[in-house]
PAMARFI-347488 format. One record per residue (C-alpha): x negated, y, z negated; residue in one letter; residue number from 1. Coordinates in pm, whole numbers, plus 50000, padded with zeros to 5 digits. Example, Ala and Ser with C-alpha at 12.3 -4.5 7.8 and 13.67 -1.06 7.14 Angstrom:
REM residues 2
[lokol [48770 49550 49220] A 1]
[lokol [48633 49894 49286] S 2]
This chain:
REM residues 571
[lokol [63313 16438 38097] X 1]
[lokol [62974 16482 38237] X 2]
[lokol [63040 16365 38586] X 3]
[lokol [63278 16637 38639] X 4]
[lokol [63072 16887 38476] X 5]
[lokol [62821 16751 38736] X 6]
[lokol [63025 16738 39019] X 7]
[lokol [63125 17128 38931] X 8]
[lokol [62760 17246 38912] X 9]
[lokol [62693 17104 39269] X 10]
[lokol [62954 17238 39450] X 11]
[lokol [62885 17584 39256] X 12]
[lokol [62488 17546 39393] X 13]
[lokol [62614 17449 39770] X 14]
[lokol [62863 17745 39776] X 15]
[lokol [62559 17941 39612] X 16]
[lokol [62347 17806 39876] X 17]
[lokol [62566 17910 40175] X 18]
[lokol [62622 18294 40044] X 19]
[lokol [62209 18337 39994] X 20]
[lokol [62184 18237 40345] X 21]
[lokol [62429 18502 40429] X 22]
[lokol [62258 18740 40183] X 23]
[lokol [61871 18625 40285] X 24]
[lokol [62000 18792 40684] X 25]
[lokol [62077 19096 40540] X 26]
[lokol [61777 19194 40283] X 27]
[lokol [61465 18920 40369] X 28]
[lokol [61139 19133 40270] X 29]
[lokol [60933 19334 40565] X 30]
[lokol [60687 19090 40798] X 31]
[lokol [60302 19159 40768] X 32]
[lokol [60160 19333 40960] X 33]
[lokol [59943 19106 41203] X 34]
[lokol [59581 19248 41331] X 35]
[lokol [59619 19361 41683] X 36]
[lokol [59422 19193 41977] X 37]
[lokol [59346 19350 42308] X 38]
[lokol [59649 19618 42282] X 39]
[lokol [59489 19837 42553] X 40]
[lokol [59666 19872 42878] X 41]
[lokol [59315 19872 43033] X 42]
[lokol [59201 19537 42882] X 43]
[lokol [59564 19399 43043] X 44]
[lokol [59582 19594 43389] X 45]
[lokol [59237 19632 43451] X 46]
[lokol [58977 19345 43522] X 47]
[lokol [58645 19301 43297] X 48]
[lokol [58357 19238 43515] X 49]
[lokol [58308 18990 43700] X 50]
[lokol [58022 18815 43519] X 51]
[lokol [58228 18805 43153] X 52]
[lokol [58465 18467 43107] X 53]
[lokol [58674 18684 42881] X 54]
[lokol [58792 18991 42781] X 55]
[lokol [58657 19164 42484] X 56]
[lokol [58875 19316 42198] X 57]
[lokol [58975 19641 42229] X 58]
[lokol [58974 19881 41959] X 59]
[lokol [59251 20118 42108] X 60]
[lokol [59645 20107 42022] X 61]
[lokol [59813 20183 42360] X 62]
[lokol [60168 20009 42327] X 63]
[lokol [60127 19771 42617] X 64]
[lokol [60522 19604 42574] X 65]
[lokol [60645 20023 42604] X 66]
[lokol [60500 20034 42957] X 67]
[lokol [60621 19709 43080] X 68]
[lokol [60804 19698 43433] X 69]
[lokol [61159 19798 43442] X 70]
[lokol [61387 19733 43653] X 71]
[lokol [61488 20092 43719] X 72]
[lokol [61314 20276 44069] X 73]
[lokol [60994 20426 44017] X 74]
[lokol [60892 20724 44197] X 75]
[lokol [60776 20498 44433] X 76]
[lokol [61099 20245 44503] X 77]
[lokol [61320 20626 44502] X 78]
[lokol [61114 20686 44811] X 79]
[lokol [61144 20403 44972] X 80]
[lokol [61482 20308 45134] X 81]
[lokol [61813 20296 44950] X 82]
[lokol [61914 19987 45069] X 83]
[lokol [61545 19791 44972] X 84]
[lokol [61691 19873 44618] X 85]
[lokol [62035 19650 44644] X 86]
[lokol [61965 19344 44446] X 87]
[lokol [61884 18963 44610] X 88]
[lokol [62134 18718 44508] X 89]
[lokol [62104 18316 44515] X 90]
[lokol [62349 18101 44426] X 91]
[lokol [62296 17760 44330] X 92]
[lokol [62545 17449 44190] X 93]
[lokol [62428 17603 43810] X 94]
[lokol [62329 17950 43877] X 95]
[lokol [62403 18294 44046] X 96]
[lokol [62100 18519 43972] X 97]
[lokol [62023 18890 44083] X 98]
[lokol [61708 18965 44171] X 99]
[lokol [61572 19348 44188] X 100]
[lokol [61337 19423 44460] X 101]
[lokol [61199 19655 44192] X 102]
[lokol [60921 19436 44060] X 103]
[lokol [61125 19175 44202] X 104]
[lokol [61299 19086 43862] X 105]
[lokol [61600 18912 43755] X 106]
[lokol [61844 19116 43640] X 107]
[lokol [62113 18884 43616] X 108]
[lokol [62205 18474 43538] X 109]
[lokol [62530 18357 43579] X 110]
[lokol [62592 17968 43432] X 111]
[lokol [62891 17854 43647] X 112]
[lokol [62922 17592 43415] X 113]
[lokol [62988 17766 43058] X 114]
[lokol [63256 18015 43018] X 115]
[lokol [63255 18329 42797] X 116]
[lokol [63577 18240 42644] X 117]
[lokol [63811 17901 42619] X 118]
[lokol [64072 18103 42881] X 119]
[lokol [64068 17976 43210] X 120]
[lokol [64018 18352 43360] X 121]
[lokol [63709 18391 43149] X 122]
[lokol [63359 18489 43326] X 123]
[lokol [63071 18283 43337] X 124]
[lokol [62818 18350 43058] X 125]
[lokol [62595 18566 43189] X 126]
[lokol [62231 18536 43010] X 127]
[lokol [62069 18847 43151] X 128]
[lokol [62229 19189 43252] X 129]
[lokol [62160 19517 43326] X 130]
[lokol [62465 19708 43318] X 131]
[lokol [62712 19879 43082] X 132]
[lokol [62463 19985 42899] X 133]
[lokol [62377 19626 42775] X 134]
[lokol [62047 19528 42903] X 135]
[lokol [61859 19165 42902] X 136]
[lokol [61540 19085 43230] X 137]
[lokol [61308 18834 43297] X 138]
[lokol [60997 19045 43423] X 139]
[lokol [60739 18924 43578] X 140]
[lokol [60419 19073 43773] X 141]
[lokol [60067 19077 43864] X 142]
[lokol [59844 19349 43705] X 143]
[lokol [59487 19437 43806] X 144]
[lokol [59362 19737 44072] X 145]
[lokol [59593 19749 44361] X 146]
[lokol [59851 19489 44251] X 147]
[lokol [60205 19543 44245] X 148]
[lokol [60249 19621 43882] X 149]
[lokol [59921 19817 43852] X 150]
[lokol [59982 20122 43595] X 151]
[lokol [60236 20349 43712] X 152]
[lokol [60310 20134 44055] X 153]
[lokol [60581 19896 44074] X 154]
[lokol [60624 19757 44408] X 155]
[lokol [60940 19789 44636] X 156]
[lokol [60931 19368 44797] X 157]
[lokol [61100 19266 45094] X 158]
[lokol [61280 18977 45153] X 159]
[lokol [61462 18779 45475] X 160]
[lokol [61793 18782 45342] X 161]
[lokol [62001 19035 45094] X 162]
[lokol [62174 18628 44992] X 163]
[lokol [62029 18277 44939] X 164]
[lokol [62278 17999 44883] X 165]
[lokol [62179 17634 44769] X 166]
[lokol [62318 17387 45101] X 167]
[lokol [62474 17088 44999] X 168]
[lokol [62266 16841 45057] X 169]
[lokol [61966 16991 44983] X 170]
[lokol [61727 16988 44607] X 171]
[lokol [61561 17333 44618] X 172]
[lokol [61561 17633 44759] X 173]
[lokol [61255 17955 44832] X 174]
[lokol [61303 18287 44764] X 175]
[lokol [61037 18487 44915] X 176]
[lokol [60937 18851 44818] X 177]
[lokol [60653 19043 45025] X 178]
[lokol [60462 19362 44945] X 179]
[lokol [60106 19488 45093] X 180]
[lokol [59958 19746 44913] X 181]
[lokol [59742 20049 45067] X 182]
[lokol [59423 19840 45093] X 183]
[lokol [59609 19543 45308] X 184]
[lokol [59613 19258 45058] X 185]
[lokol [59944 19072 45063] X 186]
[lokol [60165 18946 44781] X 187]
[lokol [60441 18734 44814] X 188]
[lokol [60680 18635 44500] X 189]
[lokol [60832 18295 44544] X 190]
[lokol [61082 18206 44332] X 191]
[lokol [61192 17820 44359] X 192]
[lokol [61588 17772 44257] X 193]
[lokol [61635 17334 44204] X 194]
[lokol [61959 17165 44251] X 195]
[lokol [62150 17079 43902] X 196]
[lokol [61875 17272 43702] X 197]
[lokol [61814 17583 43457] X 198]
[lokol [61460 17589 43542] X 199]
[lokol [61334 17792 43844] X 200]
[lokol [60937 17820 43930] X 201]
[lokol [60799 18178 44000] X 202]
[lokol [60493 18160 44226] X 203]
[lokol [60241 18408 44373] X 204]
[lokol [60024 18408 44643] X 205]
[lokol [59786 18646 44699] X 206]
[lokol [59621 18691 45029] X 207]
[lokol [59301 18922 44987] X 208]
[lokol [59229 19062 45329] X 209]
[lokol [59029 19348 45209] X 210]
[lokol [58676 19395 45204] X 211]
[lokol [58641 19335 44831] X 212]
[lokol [58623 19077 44587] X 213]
[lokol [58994 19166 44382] X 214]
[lokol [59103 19047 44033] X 215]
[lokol [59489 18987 43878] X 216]
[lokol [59631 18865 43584] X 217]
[lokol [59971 18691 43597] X 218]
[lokol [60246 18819 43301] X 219]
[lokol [60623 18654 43244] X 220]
[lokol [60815 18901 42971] X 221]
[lokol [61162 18931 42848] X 222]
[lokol [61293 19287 42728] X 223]
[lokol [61653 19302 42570] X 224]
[lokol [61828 19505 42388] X 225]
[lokol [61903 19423 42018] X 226]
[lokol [62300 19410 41981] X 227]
[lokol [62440 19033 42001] X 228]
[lokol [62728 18974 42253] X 229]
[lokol [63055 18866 42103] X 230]
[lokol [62981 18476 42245] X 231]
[lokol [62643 18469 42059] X 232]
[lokol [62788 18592 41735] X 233]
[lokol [62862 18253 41506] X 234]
[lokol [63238 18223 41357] X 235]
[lokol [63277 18153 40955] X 236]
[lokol [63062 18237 40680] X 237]
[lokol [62680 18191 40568] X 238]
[lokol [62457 18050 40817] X 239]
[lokol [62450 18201 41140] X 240]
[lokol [62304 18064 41479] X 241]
[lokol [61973 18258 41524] X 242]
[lokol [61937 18536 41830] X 243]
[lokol [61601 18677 41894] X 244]
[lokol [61219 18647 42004] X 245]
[lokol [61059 18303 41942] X 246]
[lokol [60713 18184 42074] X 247]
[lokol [60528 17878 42078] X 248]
[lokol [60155 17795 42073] X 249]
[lokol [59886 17540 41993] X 250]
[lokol [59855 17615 41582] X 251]
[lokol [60238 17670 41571] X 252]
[lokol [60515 17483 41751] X 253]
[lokol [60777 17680 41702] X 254]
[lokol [60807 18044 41544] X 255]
[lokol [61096 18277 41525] X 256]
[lokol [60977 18648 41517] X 257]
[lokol [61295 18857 41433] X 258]
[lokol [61426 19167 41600] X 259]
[lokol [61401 19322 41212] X 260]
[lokol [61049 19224 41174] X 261]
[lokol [60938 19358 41488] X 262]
[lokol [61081 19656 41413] X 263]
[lokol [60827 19668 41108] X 264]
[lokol [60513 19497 41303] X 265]
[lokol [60397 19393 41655] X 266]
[lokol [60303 19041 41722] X 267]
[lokol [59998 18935 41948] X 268]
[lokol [59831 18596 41987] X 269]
[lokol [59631 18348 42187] X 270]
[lokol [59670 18037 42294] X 271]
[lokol [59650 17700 42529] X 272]
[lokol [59996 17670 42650] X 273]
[lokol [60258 17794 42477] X 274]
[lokol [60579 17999 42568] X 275]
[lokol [60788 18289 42468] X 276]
[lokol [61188 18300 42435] X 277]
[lokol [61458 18518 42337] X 278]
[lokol [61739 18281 42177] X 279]
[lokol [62090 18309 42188] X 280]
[lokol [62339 18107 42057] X 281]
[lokol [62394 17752 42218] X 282]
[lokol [62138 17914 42494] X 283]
[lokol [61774 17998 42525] X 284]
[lokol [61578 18202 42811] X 285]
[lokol [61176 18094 42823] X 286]
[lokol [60881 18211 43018] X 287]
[lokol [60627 17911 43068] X 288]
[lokol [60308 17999 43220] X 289]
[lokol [60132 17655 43424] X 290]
[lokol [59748 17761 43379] X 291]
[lokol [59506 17575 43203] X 292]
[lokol [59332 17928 43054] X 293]
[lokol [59398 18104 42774] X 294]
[lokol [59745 18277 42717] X 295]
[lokol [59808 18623 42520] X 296]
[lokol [60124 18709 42362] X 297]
[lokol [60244 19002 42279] X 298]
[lokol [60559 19121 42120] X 299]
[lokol [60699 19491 41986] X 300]
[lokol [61008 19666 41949] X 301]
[lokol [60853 19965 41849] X 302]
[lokol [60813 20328 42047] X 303]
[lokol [61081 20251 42270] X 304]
[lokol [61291 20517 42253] X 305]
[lokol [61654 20533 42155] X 306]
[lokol [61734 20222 42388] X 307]
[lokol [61688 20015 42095] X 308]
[lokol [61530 19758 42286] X 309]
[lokol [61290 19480 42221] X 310]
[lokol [61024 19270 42463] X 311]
[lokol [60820 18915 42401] X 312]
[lokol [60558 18891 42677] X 313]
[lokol [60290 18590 42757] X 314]
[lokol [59998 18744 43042] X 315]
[lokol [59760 18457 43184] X 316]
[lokol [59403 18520 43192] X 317]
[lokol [59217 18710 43515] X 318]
[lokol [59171 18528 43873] X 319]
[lokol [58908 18657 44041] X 320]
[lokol [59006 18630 44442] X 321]
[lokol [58769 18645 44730] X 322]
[lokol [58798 18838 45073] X 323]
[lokol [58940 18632 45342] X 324]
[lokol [59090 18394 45021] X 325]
[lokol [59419 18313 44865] X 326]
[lokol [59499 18310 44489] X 327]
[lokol [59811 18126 44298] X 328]
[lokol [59959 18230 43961] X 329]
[lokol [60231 18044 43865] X 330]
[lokol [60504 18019 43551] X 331]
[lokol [60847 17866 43530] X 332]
[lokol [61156 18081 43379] X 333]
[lokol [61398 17837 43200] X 334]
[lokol [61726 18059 43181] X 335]
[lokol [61997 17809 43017] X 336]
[lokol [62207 17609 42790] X 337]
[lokol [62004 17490 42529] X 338]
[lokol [62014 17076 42628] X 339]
[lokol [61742 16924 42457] X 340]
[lokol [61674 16637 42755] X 341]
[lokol [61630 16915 43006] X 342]
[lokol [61398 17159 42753] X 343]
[lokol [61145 16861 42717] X 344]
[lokol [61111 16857 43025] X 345]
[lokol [61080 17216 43060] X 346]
[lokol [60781 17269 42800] X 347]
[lokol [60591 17112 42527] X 348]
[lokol [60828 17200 42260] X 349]
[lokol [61109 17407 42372] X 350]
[lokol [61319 17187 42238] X 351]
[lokol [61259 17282 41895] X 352]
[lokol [61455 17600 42000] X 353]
[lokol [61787 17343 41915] X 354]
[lokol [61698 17445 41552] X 355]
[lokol [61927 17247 41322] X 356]
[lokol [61707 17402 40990] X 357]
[lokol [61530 17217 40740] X 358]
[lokol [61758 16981 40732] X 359]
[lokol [61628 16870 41116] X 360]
[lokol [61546 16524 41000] X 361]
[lokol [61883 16465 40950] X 362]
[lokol [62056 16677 41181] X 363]
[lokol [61853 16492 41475] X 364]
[lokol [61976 16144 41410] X 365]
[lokol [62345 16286 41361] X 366]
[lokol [62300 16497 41710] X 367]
[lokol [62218 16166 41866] X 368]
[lokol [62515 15961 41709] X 369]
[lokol [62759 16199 41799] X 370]
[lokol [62573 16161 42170] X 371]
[lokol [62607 15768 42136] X 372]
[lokol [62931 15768 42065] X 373]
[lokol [63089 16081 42272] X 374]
[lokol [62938 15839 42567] X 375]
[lokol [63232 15559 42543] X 376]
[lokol [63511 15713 42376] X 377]
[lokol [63509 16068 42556] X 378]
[lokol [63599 16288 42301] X 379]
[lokol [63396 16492 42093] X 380]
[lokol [63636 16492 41775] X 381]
[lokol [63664 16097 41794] X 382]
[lokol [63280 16074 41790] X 383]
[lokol [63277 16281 41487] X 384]
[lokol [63492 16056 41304] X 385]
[lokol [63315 15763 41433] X 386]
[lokol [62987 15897 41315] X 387]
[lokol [63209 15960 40958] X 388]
[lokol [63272 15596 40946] X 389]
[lokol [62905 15496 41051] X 390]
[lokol [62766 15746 40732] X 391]
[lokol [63067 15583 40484] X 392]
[lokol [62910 15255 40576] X 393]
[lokol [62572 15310 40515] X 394]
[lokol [62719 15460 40190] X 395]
[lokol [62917 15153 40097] X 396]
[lokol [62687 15009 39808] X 397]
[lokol [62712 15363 39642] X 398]
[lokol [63058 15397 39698] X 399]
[lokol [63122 15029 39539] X 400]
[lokol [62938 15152 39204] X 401]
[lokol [63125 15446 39190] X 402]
[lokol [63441 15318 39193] X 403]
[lokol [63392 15058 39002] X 404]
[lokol [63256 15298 38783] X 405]
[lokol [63590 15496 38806] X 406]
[lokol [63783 15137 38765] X 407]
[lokol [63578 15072 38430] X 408]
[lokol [63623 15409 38327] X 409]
[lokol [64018 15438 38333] X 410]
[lokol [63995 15076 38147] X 411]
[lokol [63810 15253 37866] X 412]
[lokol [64073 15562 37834] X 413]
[lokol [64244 15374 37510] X 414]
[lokol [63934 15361 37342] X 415]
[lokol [63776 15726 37401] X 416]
[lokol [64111 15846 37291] X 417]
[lokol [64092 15685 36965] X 418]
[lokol [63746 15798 36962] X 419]
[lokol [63879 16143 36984] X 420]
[lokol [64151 16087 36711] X 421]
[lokol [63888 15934 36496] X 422]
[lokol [63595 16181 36551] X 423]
[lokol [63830 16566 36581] X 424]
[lokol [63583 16835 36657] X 425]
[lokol [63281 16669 36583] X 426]
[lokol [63151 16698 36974] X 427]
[lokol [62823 16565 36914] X 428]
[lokol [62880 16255 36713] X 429]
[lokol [63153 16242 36968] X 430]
[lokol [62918 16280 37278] X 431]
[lokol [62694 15975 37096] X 432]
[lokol [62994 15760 37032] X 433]
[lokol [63092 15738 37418] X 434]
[lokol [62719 15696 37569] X 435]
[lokol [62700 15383 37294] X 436]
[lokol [63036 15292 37479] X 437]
[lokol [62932 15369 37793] X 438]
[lokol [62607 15164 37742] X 439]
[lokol [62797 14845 37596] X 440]
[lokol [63019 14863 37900] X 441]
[lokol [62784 14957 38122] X 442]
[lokol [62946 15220 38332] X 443]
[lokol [62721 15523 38448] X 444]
[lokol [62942 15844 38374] X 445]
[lokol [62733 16030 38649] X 446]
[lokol [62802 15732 38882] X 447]
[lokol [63077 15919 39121] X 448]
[lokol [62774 16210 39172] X 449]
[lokol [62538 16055 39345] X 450]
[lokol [62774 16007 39713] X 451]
[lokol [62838 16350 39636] X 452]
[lokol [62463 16452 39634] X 453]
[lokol [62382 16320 39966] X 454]
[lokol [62674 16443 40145] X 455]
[lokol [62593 16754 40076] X 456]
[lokol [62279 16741 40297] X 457]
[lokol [62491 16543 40548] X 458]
[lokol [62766 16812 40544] X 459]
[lokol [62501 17098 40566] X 460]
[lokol [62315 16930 40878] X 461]
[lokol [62616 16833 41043] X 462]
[lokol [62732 17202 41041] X 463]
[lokol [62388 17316 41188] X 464]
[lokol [62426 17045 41475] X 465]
[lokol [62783 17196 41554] X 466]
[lokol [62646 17526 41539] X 467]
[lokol [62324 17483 41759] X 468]
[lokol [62441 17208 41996] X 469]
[lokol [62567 17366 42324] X 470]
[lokol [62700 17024 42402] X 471]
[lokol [63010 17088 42114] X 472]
[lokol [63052 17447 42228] X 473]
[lokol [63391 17485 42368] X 474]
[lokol [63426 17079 42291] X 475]
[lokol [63818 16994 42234] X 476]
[lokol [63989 16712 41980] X 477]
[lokol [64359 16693 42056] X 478]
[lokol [64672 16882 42005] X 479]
[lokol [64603 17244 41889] X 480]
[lokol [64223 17169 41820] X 481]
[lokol [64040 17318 42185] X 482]
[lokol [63710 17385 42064] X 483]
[lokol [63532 17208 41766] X 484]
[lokol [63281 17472 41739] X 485]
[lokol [63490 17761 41592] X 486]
[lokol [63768 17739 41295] X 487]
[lokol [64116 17573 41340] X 488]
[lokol [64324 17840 41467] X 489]
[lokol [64619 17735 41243] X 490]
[lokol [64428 17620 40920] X 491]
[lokol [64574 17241 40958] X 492]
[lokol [64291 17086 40890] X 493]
[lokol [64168 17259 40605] X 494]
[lokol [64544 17252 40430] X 495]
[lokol [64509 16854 40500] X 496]
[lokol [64164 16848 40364] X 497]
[lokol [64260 16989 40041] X 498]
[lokol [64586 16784 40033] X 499]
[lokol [64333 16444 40058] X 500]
[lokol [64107 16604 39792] X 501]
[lokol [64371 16687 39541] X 502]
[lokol [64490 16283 39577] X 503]
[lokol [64152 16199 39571] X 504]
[lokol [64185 16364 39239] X 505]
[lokol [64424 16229 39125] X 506]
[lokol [64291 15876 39167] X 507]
[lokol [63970 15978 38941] X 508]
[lokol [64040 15929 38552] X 509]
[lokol [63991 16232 38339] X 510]
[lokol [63800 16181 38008] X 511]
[lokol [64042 16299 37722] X 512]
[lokol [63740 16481 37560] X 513]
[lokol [63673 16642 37899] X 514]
[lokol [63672 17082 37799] X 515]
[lokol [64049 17212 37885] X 516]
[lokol [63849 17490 38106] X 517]
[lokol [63653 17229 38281] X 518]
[lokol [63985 17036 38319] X 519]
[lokol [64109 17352 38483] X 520]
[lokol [63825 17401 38711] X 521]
[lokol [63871 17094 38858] X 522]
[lokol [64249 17135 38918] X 523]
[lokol [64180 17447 39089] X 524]
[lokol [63885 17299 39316] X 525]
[lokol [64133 17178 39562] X 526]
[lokol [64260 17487 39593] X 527]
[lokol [63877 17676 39630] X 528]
[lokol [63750 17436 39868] X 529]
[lokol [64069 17444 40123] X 530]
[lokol [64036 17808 40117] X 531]
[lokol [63622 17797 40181] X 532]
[lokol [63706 17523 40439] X 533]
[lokol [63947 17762 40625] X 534]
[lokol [63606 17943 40772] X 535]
[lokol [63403 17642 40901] X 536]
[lokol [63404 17493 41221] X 537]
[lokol [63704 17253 41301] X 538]
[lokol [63457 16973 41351] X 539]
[lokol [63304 17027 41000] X 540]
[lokol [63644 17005 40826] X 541]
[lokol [63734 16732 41049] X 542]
[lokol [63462 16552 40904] X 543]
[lokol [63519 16650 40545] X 544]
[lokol [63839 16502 40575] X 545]
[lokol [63792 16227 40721] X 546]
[lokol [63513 16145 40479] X 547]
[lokol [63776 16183 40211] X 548]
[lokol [64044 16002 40379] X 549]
[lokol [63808 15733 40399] X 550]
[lokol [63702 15765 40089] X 551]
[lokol [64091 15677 39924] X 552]
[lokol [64099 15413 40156] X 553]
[lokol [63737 15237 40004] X 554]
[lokol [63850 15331 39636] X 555]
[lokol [64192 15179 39681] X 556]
[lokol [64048 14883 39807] X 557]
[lokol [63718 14861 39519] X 558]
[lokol [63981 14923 39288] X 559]
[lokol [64231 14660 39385] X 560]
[lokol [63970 14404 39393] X 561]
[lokol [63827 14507 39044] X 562]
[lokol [64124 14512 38889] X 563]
[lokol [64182 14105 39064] X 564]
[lokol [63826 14036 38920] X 565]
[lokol [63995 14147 38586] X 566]
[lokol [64310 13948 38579] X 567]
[lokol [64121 13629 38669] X 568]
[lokol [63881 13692 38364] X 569]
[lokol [64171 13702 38119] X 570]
[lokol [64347 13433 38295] X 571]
C-alpha cells in the first residue's frame, strides 16, 4: 500500500534527521578563519591621539583575550592587604553574587530561585564560579594609561562593606568600588543590583584630578572554561540545548560562535550595539554596553594554556576626560534564566538566545500557547495537552479526509482482494488496477500522510520549546511525572504511547497487496517508536500520546458517522 510505504519513509527521514543532529555536534567542518581587526594590546589599552575619531588597524597579533583580567592577585593585590582580597557579597530577592576586589569582578551568581537538582536539598544554580577547578567571570574594566586594568596593573578597590543585602522595601541597591591610582585620579565601580531582576548595571566614574587630559576605554568580557556542568547537559538523544559564546550586532542578530570553532579561529568585529553571551542551558549570561559609539568584539580560545578556557569580550570606544572633569562608562550584565519578557527588555535581541531552531516560527506560537494556557489551569502538563487539542483542531479538516479515506478504504478490501486473486504476481497491472479503483472511488491512498507530515514539524518544535524554555525546566504533571523537561523516570508514558499506536494500528486497514516485509515493518513500528520515545522529554511523549489518543477518539467518531452516511444511502 503506498500510504504505508509513505508513512515508513517519513518516520525513517525524522529518526534520520534526529541522529545527523547528533552526528553534525560531533564532526561539523573547521570555521574560517576571520581577518583580524585591531588585535594589538596597544590599540586596546593605549589611547590614539587625541585629534583621531578612531583607532587605526593594527597589523600586529598580540592575543588581547590571553591577557584579559583575572580574578587571581596580581603582584600588586599580593601586596596589598589579605583581607582587601576576601570577596564582596550582595544578596538580593533573585541573586547572591561575589564580587572580587581584584578588578572588582564577579566571581559568583547564585539564582535563589532555580535549583541544581529536583531534591529539595539541592543548591541554587550557580551561573559563574571560580572554584574547584571549574571557572566561569564576568570581567569588566577600564583600560588606557593609569587606569585600573592598564597592562600588567589590576587594581585592588575598596568598598564600605565586606556585605550588601537588598532591604525589603526597597527597588535597588549601590555597590561602590574605589581605587586612585599613583597620579590621583579616582575610579569608582558601581554596580546597581534591582529588586526581582537578573539584570544589574555596572557604572564608572572617573574623576580626573590630575594635571592632564586622560583617556579610557570601557570593556565587559566573559572567560569560562569549556566543560558543561551536569545541569546544562540535555537528557535523551539528538538535539542538544546549545552551551557556548554567542554575540549580537547590527548585520547579524544573533550568532553562535562555538567553543570548537574558536579553538580553530578567533572572532573580532564591530558594531552599533550589540552584545556578547556565553549560553547555557535554560540560562544565558550577557554583557550589554549603553554607548552610542562603536563596539569591538573579540573572541579566542586559543594560547591559553592548559586551563582549557575560552573568553567573548565587547570594549567601547575611547573617552577622552578633562582635568578637573568626570567621565561615565556604563554596560549592564544580564546573569539569568533565559525568560524571554525580561531579555527584551534587557537588549535588542537577546531574546533570540531562547533558540527553538529553524523551526522558530513554529516553536514561538507553541511557546506562547503553552504560556496562555499554563496561566488558568496551573499546570504545565495540562497546558500541553490543551495545546494538543488546540493543534488536533486546527487539523480537523485533514483528519476528516483521512479517515474517511481509511473508512472508504476498508469498504474496498473485497474488491482489491479479488483483484489480487484475479491479477497473481502481475504487480504492475496490479498497481494500475487499484489507482483506476482508487480514482472511481475517489479515495487518496496517501490521504492518512499528510497529518503525519505536519506533525512532524510540530513534534520537532515542540521538543526544542521544552528543551530551551526555562519556564518547563523542573515543570511537574502529576503522579510520578516531577519535571516535564527530562524522560519519565519509569517509561509509563512511552509504554502507553506505543500501546495507543499499536490500536491506532489496528484501526487502519491493510491493503492485501501491501509487501509481507512492509507488513512487518509496520507491526514492529510500535515497538521502535516506544523504545525511541523512552529518551525524550516526558512532555514530548505526553504530547505524542495524547495526539494519538485523540486521534482514535476523531477516527472512531469520522468513522461512525461514515459508516451512518452509508446505511442511509442503501436504505
Amino acid at each position: 500500500m503506498e500510504s504505508a510505504r509513505t508513512i515508513l519513509f517519513v518516520l525513517f527521514a525524522f529518526f534520520t534527521f534526529l541522529l545527523y543532529q547528533a552526528w553534525q555536534e560531533d564532526n561539523k567542518p573547521a570555521p574560517v578563519q576571520k581577518a583580524p581587526v585591531e588585535t594589538s594590546l596597544d590599540n586596546y589599552q593605549t589611547a590614539p591621539d587625541r585629534q583621531l575619531t578612531q583607532q587605526s588597524p593594527s597589523s600586529t597579533t598580540d592575543d588581547l583575550a590571553a591577557q584579559l583580567p583575572d580574578s587571581s592577585p596580581t603582584q600588586e593585590a599580593t601586596s596589598a592587604n589579605k583581607q582587601s582580597s576576601n570577596p564582596i557579597e550582595v544578596v538580593t530577592d533573585t541573586l547572591r553574587v561575589l564580587i572580587s576586589p581584584v578588578g572588582g569582578n564577579l566571581i559568583s551568581a547564585e539564582l535563589f530561585n532555580y535549583k541544581e537538582t529536583k531534591s529539595k536539598d539541592s543548591s541554587p544554580i550557580n551561573l559563574l564560579e571560580n572554584r574547584n577547578g571549574r571557572v566561569f567571570l564576568a570581567l569588566s574594566g577600564l583600560y588606557g594609561e593609569g587606569a585600573p586594568d592598564f597592562k600588567d596593573t589590576q587594581a585592588v578597590y575598596q568598598s564600605a562593606k565586606t556585605r550588601y543585602e537588598l532591604a525589603d522595601g526597597k527597588e535597588s541597591i549601590d555597590v561602590d568600588l574605589t581605587w586612585i591610582n599613583a597620579n590621583g585620579v579616582e575610579y569608582m565601580k558601581r554596580f546597581t543590583f534591582h529588586k526581582n531582576q537578573y539584570l544589574i548595571d555596572v557604572k564608572y566614574f572617573v574623576n580626573n584630578l590630575s594635571n592632564t587630559k586622560i583617556a579610557n576605554r570601557m570593556f565587559t568580557a566573559l572567560k569560562r572554561d569549556l566543560l558543561p556542568n551536569d545541569w546544562e547537559v540535555s537528557e535523551g538523544i539528538g538535539m542538544q540545548s546549545y552551551l557556548g559564546p554567542a554575540y549580537s550586532t547590527e548585520e547579524s542578530k544573533y550568532e553562535k560562535y562555538e567553543f570548537s570553532d574558536l579553538e580553530e579561529a578567533n572572532f573580532t568585529a564591530k558594531t552599533k550595539n550589540g552584545w556578547v553571551a556565553i549560553l547555557q542551558h535554560y540560562f544565558v549570561t550577557a554583557w550589554i554596553p549603553v554607548t552610542e559609539e562603536i563596539n569591538h568584539i573579540d573572541a579566542t580560545s586559543k594560547d591559553l594554556g592548559k586551563s582549557g578556557l575560552a573568553r567573548i569580550r565587547i570594549t567601547q570606544d575611547w573617552v577622552w576626560i578633562e582635568p578637573g572633569k568626570i567621565g561615565e562608562f556604563s554596560a549592564k550584565l544580564y546573569v539569568g534564566p533565559k525568560i524571554q519578557s525580561e531579555l527584551e527588555k534587557a537588549a535588542k535581541n537577546l531574546d533570540l538566545t531562547v533558540d527553538y531552531g529553524f523551526l522558530w516560527w513554529i516553536g514561538q506560537p507553541i511557546f506562547y500557547l503553552l504560556i496562555f494556557f499554563q496561566g488558568f489551569v496551573v499546570n504545565w502538563g495540562l497546558a500541553i495537552i490543551l495545546v494538543t487539542i488546540a493543534i488536533k483542531m486546527l487539523l480537523y479538516p485533514l483528519a476528516r479526509a483521512q479517515y474517511r479515506s481509511f473508512a472508504k478504504m476498508r469498504l474496498l478490501q473485497p474488491k482489491m482482494a479479488a483483484m489480487k486473486e484475479r491479477y497473481g504476481d502481475d504487480r504492475q497491472q496490479m498497481s494500475m488496477k487499484m489507482m483506476e479503483l482508487y480514482k472511481k472511488e475517489k479515495v487518496n491512498p496517501l490521504g492518512g500522510c499528510f497529518p503525519l507530515l505536519i506533525q512532524m514539524p510540530v513534534f520537532i518544535a515542540l521538543y526544542w520549546v521544552l528543551m530551551e524554555s526555562v519556564e518547563l525546566r523542573h515543570a511537574p504533571f502529576f503522579l510520578w511525572i516531577n519535571d516535564l523537561a527530562v524522560k519519565d523516570p519509569y517509561y509509563i508514558l512511552p509504554l502507553l504511547m506505543g500501546a495507543s499506536m499499536y490500536l491506532m494500528q489496528k484501526m487502519q486497514p491493510m491493503a492485501p497487496t501491501m509487501d509481507p516485509m512492509q507488513q512487518k515493518m509496520m507491526q514492529m513500528m510500535p515497538v521502535f517508536m516506544t523504545i525511541f520515545f523512552v529518551f525524550f522529554p516526558a512532555g514530548l511523549v505526553l504530547y505524542w500520546l495524547m495526539n494519538n489518543l485523540i486521534s482514535i477518539a476523531q477516527q472512531l467518531y469520522i468513522t461512525n458517522q461514515f459508516n451512518k452516511e452509508q446505511e442511509a444511502k442503501k436504505s
